[in-house]
Each structure stands twice: as C-alpha cells, then as structure tokens.
C-alpha positions, 0 to 999 in steps of 0.5 A: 593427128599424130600423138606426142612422143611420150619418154619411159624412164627404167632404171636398171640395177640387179633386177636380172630376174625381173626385167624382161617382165617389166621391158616387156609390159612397156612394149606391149602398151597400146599407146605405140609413140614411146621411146623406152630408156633403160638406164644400167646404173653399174648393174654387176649382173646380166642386166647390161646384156639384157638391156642390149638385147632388147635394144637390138630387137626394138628401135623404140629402146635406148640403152644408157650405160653409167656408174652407179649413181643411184635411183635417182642418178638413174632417173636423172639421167632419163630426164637429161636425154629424153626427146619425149613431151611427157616422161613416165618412170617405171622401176624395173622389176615392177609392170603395168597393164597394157593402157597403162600410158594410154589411159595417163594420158588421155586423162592429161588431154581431157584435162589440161593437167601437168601430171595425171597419176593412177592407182598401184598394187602390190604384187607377187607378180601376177597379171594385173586385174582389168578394171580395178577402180572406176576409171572416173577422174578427179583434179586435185589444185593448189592446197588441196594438192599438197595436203594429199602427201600427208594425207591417210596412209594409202592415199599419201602413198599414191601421191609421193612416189614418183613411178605411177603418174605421167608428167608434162616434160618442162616440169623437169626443167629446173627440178631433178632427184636428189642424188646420194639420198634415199626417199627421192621421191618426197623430196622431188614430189612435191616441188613437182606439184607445186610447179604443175598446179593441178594433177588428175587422179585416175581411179584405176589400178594400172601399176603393179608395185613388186615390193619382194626383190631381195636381189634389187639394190634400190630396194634394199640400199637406194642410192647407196645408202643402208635402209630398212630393206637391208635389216631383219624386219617383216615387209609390214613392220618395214613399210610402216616404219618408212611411210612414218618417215615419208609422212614427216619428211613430206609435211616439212617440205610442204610446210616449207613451200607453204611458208615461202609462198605466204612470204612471197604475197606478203612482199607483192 
C-alpha cells in the first residue's frame, strides 16, 4: 500500500546561514513520499538562489517566490498550493531528526487522530539525541485538549506552536494564520484543535528549536511587526515575557470557543 503524500511547509526569510541544515534534514527523512515547499518570503539575501538549487537537485522540492508577507503569509501560502493528505510546518533554520515524519505519522494511522504532535528542544545546532523520551503515545479530546494551552509553562509551549506537530490537511480547509500579526500560532492552535477533536502526543524529542538567529526576520520582527527579539533583553527574560503573553492571549481564545460551544448546546 503506498503511503499518503505528506506536504512540508518551510517558510524561507533571512535564514542563508541555516537553511541547508534545515532543507537538509527534511531530505534525509525516512519517510521518502514528501513534497517539501520552500516559501522565500521576499528574502534580501541568498536564501532565493539557494532555494533553487535545492530545487534543481531534488524533484520532491517546490520553489514558491512571494513579497513578504510574513510568517504567516508564508505558511498560508504552503497551505494553498500543497497537494500533501497531511501538512507539516517546519521554520527554516530549525531541523528534525531523520523519522521525524515517520514517527508523526505513524502515531496518526495507529490512532485515528487529526494531529499528532512531538517533543522539541532547543538547541545550538547539534544533532539531535536518538531516543529522548519513551516514544509512548498519549490522546489528549475535547476539554482536556484545550486546557494543555494553558497548562504549565513547557507543556503550553508544546502544544501552541505550530511547527512540531502533523495534521490531517482538511483542517485547513477553513482556517489560515493570521497575517500582519505576531504570535500566529496561538490564534490558529487552538481552532485547530477544536476542529480535529483529538491530538496524539508523541514522548519523543524529534524537533530541534534554533532560538539563537539573530539574522532571521521571524525571529526578531514576525510579520512585520517590532517584537521582543528585536530589544536588548536576555533570551531567558525574552521567552518568559512572551510565554506570559502566550498564555493570556491563548486562555481568552479558549475561553471564547468555550462559551461559543455552551451557547451553541443551550440553543440545541
């Protein structure tokens, strides 16, 4: 039986440095039915013509060239021409260990999930560990869900951003990023999982987060807007500070949906 098509999205922007790393570990996954999009946001260094090299060298690349738009500009743009059952999203100067896709979705066909999600850590750009974690599996519905958004400070983290987890591609039917705003992720996550139901949690590190890239626009100015990378503030400091903001942003949003869905039984 041949296995699904599976569609990895790779925004591209100021990433020169770093990129083959990242396009690299995406080629040497196990799992060989890929299509990898590189999306070159408007990138103002060689991040274009290294985009094309790849392309020319592997038929499973796409090369999409647009202004920039941003981060999530950038995924949008993935999502619309993907071909791929499933969609990953990986940022371009992080990486993943070579099962990477294997494992995500092998987790999906063993339990009938929409999504299934992995372990990341950061790093300095190291290989990646081999079996961090237990590799055991875990399904997270409904309430119990959701509450993981707000939940303690790593975990939270886990299950907001949107680039270690694999997802069933008609939850994107409906539902894009928000352009021209930072933070994406939590005002996408969620309505992800309220659309998919259930997720699988994977206990294994298998994404590599490269928190350092003082070159990346994303990083430093997502979606063209100033952020907390940009100011004189220690990496610690930083992350605290926007996790703070995360986990209030995310609680209205769920609290939102929540409410939506008590009105919704008090009509039926």
């Amino acid at each position: 039986m041949t296995e699904p098509l599976i569609s990895i999205i790779v925004p591209v922007y100021r990433v020169e440095s770093y990129l083959s790393r990242c396009v690299d570990s995406l080629l040497a996954q196990t799992y060989q039915n890929l299509e990898i999009i590189l999306v070159d946001d408007g990138s103002p260094d060689q991040c274009p013509q290294i985009c094309e090299d790849y392309a020319k060298k592997e038929e499973r690349i796409q090369v999409i060239h647009q202004e920039n738009r941003g981060l999530s500009g950038a995924r949008n743009a993935g999502i619309d021409v993907a071909k791929g059952e499933y969609l990953a999203f990986v940022d371009s100067d992080d990486y993943v260990s070579d099962d990477y896709i294997q494992v995500m979705y092998d987790a999906i066909k063993a339990t009938g999930c929409a999504i299934s999600q992995c372990r990341f850590t950061y790093t300095k750009g190291e290989k990646l560990k081999e079996n961090r974690g237990t590799g055991a599996f875990r399904i997270y519905r409904g309430n119990s869900l959701m509450e993981k958004l707000y939940g303690n400070e790593e975990e939270a983290t886990w299950f907001v951003v949107a680039w270690n987890k694999l997802y069933r591609r008609d939850l994107f039917e409906t539902i894009r990023y928000p352009e021209g705003r930072i933070h994406e992720d939590e005002a996408t996550t969620y309505l992800l999982f309220d659309e998919a139901k259930k997720l699988v949690f994977v206990d294994r590190v298998l994404y590599g987060y490269f928190p350092e890239n003082g070159c990346s626009g994303w990083r430093r100015r997502r979606n063209g807007s100033d952020s907390l990378m940009s100011m004189d503030i220690p990496v610690s400091c930083r992350l605290l500070i926007e996790n703070y903001v995360m986990h209030v942003l995310l609680f209205i949003s769920v609290a939102q949906i929540m409410w939506k869905k008590q009105q919704r039984l008090k009509r039926n």
